[in-house]
mmCIF file of the C-alpha atoms, coordinates in Angstrom:
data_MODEL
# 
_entry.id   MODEL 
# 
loop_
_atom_site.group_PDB 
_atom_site.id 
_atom_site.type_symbol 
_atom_site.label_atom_id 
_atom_site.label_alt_id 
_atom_site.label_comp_id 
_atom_site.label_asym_id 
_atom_site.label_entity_id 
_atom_site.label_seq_id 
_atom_site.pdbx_PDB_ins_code 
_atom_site.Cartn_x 
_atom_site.Cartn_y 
_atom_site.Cartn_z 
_atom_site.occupancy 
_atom_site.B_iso_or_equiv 
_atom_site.pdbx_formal_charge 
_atom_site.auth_seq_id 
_atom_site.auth_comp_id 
_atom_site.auth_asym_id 
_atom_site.auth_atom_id 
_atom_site.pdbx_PDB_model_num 
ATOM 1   C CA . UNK A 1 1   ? -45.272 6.333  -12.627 1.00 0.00 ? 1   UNK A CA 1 
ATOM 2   C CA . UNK A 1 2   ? -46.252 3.458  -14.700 1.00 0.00 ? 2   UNK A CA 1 
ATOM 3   C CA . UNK A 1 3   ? -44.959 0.441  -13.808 1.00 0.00 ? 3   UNK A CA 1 
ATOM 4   C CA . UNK A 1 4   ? -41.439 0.222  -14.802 1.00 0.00 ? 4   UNK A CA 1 
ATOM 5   C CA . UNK A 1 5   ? -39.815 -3.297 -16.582 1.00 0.00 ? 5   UNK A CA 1 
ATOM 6   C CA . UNK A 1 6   ? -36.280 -1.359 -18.154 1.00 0.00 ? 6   UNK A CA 1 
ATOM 7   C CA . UNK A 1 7   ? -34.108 1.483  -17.036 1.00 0.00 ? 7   UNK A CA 1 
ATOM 8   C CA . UNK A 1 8   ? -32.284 2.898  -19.770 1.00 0.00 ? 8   UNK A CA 1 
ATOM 9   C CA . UNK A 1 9   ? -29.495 5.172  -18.892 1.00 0.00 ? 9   UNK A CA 1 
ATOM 10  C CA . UNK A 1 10  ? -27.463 7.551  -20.946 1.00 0.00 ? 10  UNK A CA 1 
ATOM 11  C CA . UNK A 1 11  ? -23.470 6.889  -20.587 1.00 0.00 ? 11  UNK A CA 1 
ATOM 12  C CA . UNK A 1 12  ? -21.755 10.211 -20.998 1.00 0.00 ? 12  UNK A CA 1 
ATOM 13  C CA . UNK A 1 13  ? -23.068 12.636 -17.681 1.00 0.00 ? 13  UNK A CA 1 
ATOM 14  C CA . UNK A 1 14  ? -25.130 10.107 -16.230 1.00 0.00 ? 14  UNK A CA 1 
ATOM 15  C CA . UNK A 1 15  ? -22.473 7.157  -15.299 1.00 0.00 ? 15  UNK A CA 1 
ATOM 16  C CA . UNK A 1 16  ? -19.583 8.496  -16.239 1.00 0.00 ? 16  UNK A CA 1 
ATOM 17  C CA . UNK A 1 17  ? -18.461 12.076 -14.927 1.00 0.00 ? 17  UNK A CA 1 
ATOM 18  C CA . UNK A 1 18  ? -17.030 12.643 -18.511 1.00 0.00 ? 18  UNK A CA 1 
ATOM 19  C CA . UNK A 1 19  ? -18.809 15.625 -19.997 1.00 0.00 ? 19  UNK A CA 1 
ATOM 20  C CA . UNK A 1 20  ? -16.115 18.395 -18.487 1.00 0.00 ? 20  UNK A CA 1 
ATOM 21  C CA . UNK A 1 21  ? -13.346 16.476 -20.068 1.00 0.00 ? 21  UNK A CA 1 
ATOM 22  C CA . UNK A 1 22  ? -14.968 16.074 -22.955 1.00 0.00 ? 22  UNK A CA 1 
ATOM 23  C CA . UNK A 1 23  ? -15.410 19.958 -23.534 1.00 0.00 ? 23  UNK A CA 1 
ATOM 24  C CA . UNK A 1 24  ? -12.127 20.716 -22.400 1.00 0.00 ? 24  UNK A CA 1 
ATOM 25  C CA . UNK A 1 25  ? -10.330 18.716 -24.986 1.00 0.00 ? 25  UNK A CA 1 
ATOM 26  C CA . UNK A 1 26  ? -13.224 19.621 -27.681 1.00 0.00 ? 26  UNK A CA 1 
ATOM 27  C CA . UNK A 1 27  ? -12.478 23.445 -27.051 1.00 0.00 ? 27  UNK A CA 1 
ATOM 28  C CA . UNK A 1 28  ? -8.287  22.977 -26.809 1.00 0.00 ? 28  UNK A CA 1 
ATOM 29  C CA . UNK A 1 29  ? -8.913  21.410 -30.302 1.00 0.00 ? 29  UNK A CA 1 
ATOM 30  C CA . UNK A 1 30  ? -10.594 23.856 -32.039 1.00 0.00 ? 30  UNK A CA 1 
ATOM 31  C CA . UNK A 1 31  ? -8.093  25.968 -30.500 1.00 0.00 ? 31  UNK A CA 1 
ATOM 32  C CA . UNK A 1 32  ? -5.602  24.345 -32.854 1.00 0.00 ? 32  UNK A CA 1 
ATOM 33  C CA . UNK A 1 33  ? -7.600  25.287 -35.589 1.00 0.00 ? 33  UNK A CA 1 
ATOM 34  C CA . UNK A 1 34  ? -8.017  29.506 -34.384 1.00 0.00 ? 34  UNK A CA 1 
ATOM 35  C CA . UNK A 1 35  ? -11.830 28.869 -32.393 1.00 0.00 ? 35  UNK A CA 1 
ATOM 36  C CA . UNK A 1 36  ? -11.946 29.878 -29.311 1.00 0.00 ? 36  UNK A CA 1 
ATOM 37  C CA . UNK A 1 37  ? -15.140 28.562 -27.950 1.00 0.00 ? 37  UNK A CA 1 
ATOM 38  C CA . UNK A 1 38  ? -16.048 28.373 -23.760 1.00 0.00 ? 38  UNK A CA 1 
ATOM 39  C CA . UNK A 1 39  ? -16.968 25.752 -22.155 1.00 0.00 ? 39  UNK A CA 1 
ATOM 40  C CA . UNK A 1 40  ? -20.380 26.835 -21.427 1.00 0.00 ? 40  UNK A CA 1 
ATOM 41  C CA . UNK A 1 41  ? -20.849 27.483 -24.966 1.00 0.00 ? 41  UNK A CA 1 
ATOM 42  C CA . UNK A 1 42  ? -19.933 23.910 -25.108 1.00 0.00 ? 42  UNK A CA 1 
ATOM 43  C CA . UNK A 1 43  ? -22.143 22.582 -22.414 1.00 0.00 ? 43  UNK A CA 1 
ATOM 44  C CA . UNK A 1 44  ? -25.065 24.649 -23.522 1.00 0.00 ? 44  UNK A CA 1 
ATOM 45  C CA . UNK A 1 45  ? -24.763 23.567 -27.788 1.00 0.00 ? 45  UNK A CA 1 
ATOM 46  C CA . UNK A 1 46  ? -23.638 20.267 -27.735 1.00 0.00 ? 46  UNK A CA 1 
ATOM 47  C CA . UNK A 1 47  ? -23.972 18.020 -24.757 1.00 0.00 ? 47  UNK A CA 1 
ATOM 48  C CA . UNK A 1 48  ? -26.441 14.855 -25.666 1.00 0.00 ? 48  UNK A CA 1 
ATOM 49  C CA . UNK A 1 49  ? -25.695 14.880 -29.271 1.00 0.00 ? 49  UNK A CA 1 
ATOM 50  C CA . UNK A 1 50  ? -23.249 12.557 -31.459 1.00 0.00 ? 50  UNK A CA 1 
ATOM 51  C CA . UNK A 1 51  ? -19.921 13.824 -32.169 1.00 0.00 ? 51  UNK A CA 1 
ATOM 52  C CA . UNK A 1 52  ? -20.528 14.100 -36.355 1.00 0.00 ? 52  UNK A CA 1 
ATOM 53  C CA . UNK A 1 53  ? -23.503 15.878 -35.657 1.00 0.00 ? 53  UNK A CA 1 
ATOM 54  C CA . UNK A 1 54  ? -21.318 18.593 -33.228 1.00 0.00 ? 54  UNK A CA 1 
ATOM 55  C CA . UNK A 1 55  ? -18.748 19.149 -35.933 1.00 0.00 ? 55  UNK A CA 1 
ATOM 56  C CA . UNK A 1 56  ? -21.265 19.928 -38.171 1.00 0.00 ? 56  UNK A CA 1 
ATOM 57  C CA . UNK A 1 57  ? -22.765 22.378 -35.889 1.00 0.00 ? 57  UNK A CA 1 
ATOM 58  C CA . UNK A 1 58  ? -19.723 23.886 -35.659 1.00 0.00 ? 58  UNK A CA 1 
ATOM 59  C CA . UNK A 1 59  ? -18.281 23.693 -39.385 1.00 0.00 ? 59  UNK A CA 1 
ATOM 60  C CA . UNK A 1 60  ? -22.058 25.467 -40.122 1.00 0.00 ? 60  UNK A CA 1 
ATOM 61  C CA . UNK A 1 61  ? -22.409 28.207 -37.255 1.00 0.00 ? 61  UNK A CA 1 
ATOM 62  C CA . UNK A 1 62  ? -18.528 29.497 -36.903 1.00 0.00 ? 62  UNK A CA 1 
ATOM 63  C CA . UNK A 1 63  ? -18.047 28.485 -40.884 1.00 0.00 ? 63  UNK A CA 1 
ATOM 64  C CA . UNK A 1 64  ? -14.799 27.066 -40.030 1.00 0.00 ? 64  UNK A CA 1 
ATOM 65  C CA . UNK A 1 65  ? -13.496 24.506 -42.700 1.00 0.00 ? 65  UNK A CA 1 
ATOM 66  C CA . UNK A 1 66  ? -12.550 21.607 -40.204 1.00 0.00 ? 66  UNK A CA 1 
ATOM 67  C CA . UNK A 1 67  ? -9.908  18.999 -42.112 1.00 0.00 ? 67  UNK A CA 1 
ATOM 68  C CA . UNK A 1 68  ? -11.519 15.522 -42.215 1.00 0.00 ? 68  UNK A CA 1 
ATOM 69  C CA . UNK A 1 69  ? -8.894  14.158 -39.367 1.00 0.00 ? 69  UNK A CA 1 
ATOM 70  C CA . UNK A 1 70  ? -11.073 16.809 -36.784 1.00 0.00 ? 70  UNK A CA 1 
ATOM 71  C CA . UNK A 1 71  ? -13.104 13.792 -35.102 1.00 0.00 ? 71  UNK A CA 1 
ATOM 72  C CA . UNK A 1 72  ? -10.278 11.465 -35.296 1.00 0.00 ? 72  UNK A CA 1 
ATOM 73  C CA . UNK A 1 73  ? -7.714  13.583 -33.702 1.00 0.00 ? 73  UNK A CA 1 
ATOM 74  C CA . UNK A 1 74  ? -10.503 14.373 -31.136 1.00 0.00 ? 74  UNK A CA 1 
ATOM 75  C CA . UNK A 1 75  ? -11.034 11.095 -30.317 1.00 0.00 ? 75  UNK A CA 1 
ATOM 76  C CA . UNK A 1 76  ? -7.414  9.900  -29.576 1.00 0.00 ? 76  UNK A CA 1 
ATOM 77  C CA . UNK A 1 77  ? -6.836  12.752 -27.709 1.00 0.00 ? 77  UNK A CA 1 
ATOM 78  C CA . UNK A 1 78  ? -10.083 12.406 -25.687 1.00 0.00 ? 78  UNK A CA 1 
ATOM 79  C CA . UNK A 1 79  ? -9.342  8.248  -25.007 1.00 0.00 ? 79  UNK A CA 1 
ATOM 80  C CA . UNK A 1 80  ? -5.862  9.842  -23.955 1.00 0.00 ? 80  UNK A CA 1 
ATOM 81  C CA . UNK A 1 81  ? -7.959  11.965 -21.057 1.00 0.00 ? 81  UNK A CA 1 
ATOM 82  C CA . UNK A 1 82  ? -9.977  9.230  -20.093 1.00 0.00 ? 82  UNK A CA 1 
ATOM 83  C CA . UNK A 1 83  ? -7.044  6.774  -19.020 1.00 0.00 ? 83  UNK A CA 1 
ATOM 84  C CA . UNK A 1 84  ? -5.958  9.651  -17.095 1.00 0.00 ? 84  UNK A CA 1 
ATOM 85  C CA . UNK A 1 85  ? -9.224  10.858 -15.212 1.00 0.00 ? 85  UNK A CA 1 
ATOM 86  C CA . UNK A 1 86  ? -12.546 9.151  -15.984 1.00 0.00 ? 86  UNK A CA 1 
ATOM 87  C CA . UNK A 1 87  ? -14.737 8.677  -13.114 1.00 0.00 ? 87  UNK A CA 1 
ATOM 88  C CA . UNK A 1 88  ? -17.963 7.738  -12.450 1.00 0.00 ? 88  UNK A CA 1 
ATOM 89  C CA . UNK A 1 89  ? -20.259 9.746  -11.337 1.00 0.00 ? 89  UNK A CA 1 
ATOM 90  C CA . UNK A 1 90  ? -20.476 9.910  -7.360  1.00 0.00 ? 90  UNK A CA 1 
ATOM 91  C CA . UNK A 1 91  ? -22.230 6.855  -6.415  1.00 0.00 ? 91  UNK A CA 1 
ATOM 92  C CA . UNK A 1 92  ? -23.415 5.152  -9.396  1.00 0.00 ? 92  UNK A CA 1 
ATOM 93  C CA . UNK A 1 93  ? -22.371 1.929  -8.808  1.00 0.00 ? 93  UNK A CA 1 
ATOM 94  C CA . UNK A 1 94  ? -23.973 1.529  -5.636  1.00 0.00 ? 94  UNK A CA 1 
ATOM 95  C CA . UNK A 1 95  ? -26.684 2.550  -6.955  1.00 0.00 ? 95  UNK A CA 1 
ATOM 96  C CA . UNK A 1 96  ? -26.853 0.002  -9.867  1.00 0.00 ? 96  UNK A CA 1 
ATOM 97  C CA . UNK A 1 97  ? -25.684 -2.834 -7.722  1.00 0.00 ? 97  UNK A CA 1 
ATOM 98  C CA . UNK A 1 98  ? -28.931 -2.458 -6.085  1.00 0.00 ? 98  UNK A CA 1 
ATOM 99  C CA . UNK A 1 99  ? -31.475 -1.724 -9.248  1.00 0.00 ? 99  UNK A CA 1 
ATOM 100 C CA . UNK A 1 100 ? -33.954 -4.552 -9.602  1.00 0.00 ? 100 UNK A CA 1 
ATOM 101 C CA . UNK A 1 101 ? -34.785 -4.179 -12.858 1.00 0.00 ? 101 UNK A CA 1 
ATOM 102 C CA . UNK A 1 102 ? -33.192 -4.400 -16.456 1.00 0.00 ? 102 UNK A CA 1 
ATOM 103 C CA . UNK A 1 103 ? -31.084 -1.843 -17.552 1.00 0.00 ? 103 UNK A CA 1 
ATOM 104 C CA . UNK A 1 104 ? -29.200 -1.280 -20.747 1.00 0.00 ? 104 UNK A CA 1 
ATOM 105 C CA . UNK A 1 105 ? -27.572 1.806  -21.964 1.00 0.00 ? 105 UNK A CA 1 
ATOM 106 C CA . UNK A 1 106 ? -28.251 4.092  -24.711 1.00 0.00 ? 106 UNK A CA 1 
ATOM 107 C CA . UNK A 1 107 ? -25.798 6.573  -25.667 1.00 0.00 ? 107 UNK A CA 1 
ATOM 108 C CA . UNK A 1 108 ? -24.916 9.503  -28.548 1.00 0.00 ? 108 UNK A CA 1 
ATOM 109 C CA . UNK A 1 109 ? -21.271 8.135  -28.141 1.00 0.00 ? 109 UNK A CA 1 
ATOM 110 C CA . UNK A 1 110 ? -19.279 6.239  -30.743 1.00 0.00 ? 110 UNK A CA 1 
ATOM 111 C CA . UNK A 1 111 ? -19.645 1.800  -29.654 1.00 0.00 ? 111 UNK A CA 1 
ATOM 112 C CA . UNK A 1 112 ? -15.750 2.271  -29.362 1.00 0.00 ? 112 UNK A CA 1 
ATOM 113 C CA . UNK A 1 113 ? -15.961 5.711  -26.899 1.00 0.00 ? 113 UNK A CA 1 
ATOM 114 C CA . UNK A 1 114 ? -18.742 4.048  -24.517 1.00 0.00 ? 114 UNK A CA 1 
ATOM 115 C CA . UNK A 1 115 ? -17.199 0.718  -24.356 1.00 0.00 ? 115 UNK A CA 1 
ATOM 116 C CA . UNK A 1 116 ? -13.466 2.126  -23.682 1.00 0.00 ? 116 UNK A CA 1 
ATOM 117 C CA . UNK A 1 117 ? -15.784 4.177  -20.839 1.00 0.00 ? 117 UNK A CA 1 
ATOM 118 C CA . UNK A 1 118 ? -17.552 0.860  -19.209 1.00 0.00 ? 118 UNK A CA 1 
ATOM 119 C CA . UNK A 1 119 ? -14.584 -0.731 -19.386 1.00 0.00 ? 119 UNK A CA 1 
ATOM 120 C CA . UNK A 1 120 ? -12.492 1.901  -17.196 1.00 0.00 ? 120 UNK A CA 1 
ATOM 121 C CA . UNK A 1 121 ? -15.414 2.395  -14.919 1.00 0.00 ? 121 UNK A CA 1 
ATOM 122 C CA . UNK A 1 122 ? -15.968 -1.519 -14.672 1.00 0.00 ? 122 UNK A CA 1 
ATOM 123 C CA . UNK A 1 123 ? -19.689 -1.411 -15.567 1.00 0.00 ? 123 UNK A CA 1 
ATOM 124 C CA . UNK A 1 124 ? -20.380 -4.132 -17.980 1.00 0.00 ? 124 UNK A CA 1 
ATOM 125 C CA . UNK A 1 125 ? -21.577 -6.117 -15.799 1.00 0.00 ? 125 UNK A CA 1 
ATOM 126 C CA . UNK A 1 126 ? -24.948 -4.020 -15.324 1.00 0.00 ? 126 UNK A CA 1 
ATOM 127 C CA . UNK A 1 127 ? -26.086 -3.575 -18.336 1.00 0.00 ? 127 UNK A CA 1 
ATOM 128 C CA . UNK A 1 128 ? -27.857 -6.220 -20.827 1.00 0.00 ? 128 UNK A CA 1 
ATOM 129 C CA . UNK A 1 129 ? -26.869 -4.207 -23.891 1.00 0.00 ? 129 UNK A CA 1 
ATOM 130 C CA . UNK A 1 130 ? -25.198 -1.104 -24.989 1.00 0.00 ? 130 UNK A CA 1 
ATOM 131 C CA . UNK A 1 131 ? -27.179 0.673  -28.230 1.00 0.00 ? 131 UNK A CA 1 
ATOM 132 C CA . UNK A 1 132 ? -25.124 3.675  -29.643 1.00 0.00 ? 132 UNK A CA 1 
ATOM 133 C CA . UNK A 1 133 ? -27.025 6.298  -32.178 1.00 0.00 ? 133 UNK A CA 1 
ATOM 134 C CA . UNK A 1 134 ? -24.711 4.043  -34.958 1.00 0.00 ? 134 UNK A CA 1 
ATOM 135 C CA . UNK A 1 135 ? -27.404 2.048  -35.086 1.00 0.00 ? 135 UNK A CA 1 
ATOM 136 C CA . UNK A 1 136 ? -30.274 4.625  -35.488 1.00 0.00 ? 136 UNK A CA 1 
ATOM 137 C CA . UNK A 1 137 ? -30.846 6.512  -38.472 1.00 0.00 ? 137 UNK A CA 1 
ATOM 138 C CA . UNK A 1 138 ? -31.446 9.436  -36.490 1.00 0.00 ? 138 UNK A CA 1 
ATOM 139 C CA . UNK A 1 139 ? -30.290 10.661 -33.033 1.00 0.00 ? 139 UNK A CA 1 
ATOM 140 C CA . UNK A 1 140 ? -31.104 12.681 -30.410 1.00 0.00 ? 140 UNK A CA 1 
ATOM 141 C CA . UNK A 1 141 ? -33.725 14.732 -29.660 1.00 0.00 ? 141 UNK A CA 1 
ATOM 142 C CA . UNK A 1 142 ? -35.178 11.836 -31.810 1.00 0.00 ? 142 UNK A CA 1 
ATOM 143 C CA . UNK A 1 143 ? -36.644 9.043  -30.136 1.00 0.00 ? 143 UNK A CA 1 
ATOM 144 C CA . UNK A 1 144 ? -35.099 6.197  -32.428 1.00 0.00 ? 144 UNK A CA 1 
ATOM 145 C CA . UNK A 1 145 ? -32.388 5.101  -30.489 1.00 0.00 ? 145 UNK A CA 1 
ATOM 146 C CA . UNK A 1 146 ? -34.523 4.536  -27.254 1.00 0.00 ? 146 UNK A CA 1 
ATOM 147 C CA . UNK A 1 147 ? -37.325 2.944  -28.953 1.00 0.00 ? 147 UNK A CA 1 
ATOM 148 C CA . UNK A 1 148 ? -34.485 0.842  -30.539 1.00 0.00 ? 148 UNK A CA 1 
ATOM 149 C CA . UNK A 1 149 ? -33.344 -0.202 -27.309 1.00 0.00 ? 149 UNK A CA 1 
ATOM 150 C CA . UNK A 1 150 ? -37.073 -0.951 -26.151 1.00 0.00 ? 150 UNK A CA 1 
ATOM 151 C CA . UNK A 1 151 ? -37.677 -3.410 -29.079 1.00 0.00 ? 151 UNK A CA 1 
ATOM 152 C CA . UNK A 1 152 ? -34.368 -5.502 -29.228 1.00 0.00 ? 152 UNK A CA 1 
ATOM 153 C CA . UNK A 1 153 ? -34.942 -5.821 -25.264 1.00 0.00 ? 153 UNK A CA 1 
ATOM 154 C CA . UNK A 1 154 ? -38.669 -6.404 -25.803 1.00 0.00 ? 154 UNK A CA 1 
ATOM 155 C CA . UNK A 1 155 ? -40.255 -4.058 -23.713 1.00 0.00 ? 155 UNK A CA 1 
ATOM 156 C CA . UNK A 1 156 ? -43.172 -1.643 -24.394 1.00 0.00 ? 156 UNK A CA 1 
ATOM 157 C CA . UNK A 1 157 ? -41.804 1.740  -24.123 1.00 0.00 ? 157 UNK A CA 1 
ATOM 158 C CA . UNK A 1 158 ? -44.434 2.708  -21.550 1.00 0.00 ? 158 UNK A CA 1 
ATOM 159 C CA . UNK A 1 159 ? -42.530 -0.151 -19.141 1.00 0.00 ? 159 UNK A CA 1 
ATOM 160 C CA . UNK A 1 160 ? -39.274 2.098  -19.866 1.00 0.00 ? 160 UNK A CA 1 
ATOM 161 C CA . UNK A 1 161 ? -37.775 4.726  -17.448 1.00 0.00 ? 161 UNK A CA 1 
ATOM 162 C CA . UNK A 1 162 ? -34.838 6.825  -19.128 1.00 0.00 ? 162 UNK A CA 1 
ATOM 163 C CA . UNK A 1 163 ? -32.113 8.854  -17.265 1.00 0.00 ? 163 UNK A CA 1 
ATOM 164 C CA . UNK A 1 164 ? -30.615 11.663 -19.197 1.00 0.00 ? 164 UNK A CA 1 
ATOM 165 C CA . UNK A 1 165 ? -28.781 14.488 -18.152 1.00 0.00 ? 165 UNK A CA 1 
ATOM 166 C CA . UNK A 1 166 ? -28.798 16.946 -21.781 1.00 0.00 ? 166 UNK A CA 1 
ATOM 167 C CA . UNK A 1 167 ? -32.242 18.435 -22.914 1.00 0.00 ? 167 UNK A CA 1 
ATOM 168 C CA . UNK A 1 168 ? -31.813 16.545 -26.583 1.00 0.00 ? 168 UNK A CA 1 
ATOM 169 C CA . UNK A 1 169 ? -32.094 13.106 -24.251 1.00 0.00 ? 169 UNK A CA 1 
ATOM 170 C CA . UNK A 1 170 ? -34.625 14.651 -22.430 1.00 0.00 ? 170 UNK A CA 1 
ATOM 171 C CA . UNK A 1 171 ? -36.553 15.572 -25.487 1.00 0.00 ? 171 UNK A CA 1 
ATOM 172 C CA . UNK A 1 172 ? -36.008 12.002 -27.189 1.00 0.00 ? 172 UNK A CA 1 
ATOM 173 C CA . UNK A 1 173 ? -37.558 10.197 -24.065 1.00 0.00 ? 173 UNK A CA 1 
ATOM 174 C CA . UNK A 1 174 ? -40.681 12.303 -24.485 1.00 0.00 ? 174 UNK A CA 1 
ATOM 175 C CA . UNK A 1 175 ? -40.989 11.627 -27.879 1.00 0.00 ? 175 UNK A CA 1 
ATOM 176 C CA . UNK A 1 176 ? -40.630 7.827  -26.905 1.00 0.00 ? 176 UNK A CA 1 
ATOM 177 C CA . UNK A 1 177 ? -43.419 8.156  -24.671 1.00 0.00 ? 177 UNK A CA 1 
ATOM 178 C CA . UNK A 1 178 ? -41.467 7.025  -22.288 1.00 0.00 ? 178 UNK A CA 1 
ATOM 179 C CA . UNK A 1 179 ? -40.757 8.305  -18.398 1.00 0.00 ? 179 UNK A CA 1 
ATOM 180 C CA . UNK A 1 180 ? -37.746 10.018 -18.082 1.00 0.00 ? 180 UNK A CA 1 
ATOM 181 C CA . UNK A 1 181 ? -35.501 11.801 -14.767 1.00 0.00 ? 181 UNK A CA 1 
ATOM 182 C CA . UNK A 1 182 ? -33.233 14.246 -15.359 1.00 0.00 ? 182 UNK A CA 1 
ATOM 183 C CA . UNK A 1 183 ? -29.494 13.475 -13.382 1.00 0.00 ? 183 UNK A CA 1 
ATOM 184 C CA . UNK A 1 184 ? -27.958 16.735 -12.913 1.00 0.00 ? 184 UNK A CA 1 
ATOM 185 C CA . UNK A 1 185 ? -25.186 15.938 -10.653 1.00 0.00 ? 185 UNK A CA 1 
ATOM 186 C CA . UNK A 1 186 ? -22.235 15.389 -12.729 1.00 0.00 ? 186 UNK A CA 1 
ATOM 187 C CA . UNK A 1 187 ? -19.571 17.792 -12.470 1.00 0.00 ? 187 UNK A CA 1 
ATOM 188 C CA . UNK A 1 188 ? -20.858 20.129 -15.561 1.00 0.00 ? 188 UNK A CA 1 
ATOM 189 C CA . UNK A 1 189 ? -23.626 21.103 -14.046 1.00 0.00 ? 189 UNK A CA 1 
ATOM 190 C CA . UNK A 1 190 ? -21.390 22.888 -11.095 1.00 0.00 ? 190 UNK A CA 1 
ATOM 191 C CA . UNK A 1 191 ? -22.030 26.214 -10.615 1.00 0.00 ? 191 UNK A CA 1 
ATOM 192 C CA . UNK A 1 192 ? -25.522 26.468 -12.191 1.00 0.00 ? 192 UNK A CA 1 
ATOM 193 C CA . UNK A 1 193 ? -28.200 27.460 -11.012 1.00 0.00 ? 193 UNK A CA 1 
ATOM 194 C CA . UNK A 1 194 ? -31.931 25.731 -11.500 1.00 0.00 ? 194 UNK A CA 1 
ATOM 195 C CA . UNK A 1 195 ? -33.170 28.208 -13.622 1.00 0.00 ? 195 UNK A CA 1 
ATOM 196 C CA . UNK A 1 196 ? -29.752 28.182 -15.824 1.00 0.00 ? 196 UNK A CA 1 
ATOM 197 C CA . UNK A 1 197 ? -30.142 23.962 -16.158 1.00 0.00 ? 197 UNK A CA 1 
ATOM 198 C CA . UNK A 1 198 ? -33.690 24.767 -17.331 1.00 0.00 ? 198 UNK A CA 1 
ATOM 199 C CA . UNK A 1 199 ? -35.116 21.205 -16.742 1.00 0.00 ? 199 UNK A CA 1 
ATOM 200 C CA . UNK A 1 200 ? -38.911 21.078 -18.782 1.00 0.00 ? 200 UNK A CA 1 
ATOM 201 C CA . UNK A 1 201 ? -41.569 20.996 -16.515 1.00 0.00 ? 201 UNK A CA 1 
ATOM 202 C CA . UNK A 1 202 ? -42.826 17.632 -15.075 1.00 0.00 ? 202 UNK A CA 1 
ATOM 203 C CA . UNK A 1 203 ? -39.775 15.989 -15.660 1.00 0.00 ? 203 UNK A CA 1 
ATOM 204 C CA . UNK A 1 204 ? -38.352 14.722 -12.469 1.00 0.00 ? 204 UNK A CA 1 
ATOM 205 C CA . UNK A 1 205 ? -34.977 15.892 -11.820 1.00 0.00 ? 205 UNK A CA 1 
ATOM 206 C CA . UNK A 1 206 ? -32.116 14.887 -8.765  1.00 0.00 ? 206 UNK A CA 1 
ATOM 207 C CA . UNK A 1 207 ? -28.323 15.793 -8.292  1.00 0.00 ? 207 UNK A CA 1 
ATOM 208 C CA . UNK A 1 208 ? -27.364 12.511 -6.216  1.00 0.00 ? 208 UNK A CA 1 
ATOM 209 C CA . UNK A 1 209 ? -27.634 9.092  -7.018  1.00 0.00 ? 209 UNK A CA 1 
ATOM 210 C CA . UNK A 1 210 ? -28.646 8.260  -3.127  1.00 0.00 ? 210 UNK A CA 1 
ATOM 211 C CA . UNK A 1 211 ? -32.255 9.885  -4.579  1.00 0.00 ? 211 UNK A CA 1 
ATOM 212 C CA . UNK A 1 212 ? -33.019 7.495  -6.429  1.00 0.00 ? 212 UNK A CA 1 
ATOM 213 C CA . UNK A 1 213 ? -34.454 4.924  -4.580  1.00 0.00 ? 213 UNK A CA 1 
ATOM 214 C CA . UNK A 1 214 ? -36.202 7.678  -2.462  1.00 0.00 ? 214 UNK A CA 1 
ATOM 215 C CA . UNK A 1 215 ? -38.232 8.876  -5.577  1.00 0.00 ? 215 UNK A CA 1 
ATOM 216 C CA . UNK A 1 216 ? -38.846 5.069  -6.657  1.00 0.00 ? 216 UNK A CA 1 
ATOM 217 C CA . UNK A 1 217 ? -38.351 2.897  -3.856  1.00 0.00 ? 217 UNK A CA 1 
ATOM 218 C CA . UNK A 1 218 ? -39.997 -0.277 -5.700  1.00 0.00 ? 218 UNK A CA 1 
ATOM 219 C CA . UNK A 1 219 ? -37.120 0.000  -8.243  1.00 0.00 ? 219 UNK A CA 1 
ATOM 220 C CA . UNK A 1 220 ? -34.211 -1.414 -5.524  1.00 0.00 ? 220 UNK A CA 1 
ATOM 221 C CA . UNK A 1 221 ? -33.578 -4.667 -5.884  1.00 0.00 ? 221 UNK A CA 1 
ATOM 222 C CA . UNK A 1 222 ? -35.646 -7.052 -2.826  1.00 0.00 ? 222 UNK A CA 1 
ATOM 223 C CA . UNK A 1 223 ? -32.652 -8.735 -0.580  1.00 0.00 ? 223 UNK A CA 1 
# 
């Protein structure tokens, strides 16, 4: 691994254990509106990706006519969830109170969704900057937003390390040239086997944050 300056780390999946919510209230609303959809169908489709993107996925592969309100109603619905039963994923904190590098986040959610989520999960405080895919002009699988991140924190992407849990992250990292893990130990992931989370070949990949130091030691902060 090259030597590593900035650890960029997805929000939704990777810090916060948020995805299973997510699809629950995603496939209860399009319930409203006569979809019935699974939640694997769900995890599998639309995990990693901005929430204008999904509904367009969905208005073009199911042709339903969505009404414009879709995303809103969605959203205050979903922030509704999140008061109730956000939480972290299992031992990310201690993890990041111990990370001796930079870190920042860069995320597929909305600025409003991921700061309402670092708020309730009391994370601020570890990151330099949050970058959202608002201020790309594309998202993932694309590599904008990360090389976005890289140049407003001044870092060469090379000196980058990203942690994504969806394959469209994964796929954005590698077109950043940057290194990139794959966390798959958020609760979405229960129940799945290796071969049915599919993780690309020579991409690292670990289900517990107390791994991470083991696979780069030189990365914990020097006490």
């Amino acid at each position: 691994m090259q030597h590593i300056d900035l650890v960029i780390f997805d929000c939704d999946g990777v810090l916060a254990d948020s995805e299973v919510i997510s699809a629950r209230v995603l496939v209860e609303a399009l319930g409203h509106h006569g979809l019935s959809v699974t939640m694997e169908h769900v995890f599998r489709n639309f995990v990693g990706q901005s929430f204008p993107k999904v509904a367009q996925k969905i208005r073009r592969d199911f042709a339903l006519d969505l009404p414009g309100s879709f995303e809103a109603e969605y959203r205050t619905r979903l922030v509704e969830e999140f008061a109730a039963g956000l939480r972290e994923t299992e031992g990310v904190s201690a993890m990041l109170e111990s990370l001796g590098r930079r870190a920042c986040v860069a995320t597929s959610s909305s600025p409003q969704r991921v700061g309402r989520t670092l708020a309730l999960l009391k994370m601020e405080r570890f990151f330099e900057r949050v970058f959202t895919a608002s201020e790309v002009r594309h998202g993932k699988p694309a590599p904008d937003l990360f090389l976005h991140a890289a140049k407003h924190l001044n870092v060469q992407p090379k000196s980058c390390l990203v942690i994504e849990d969806s394959k469209a992250g994964l796929r954005a990292a590698q077109a950043a040239e940057m290194e990139v893990w794959r966390y798959t130990g958020a609760a979405h992931f229960a129940g799945f086997t290796a071969a049915d989370i599919d993780t690309p070949p020579g991409i690292p990949a670990f289900d517990n944050w107390s791994a991470f130091y083991q696979m780069a030691p030189e990365l914990k902060k020097v006490t």
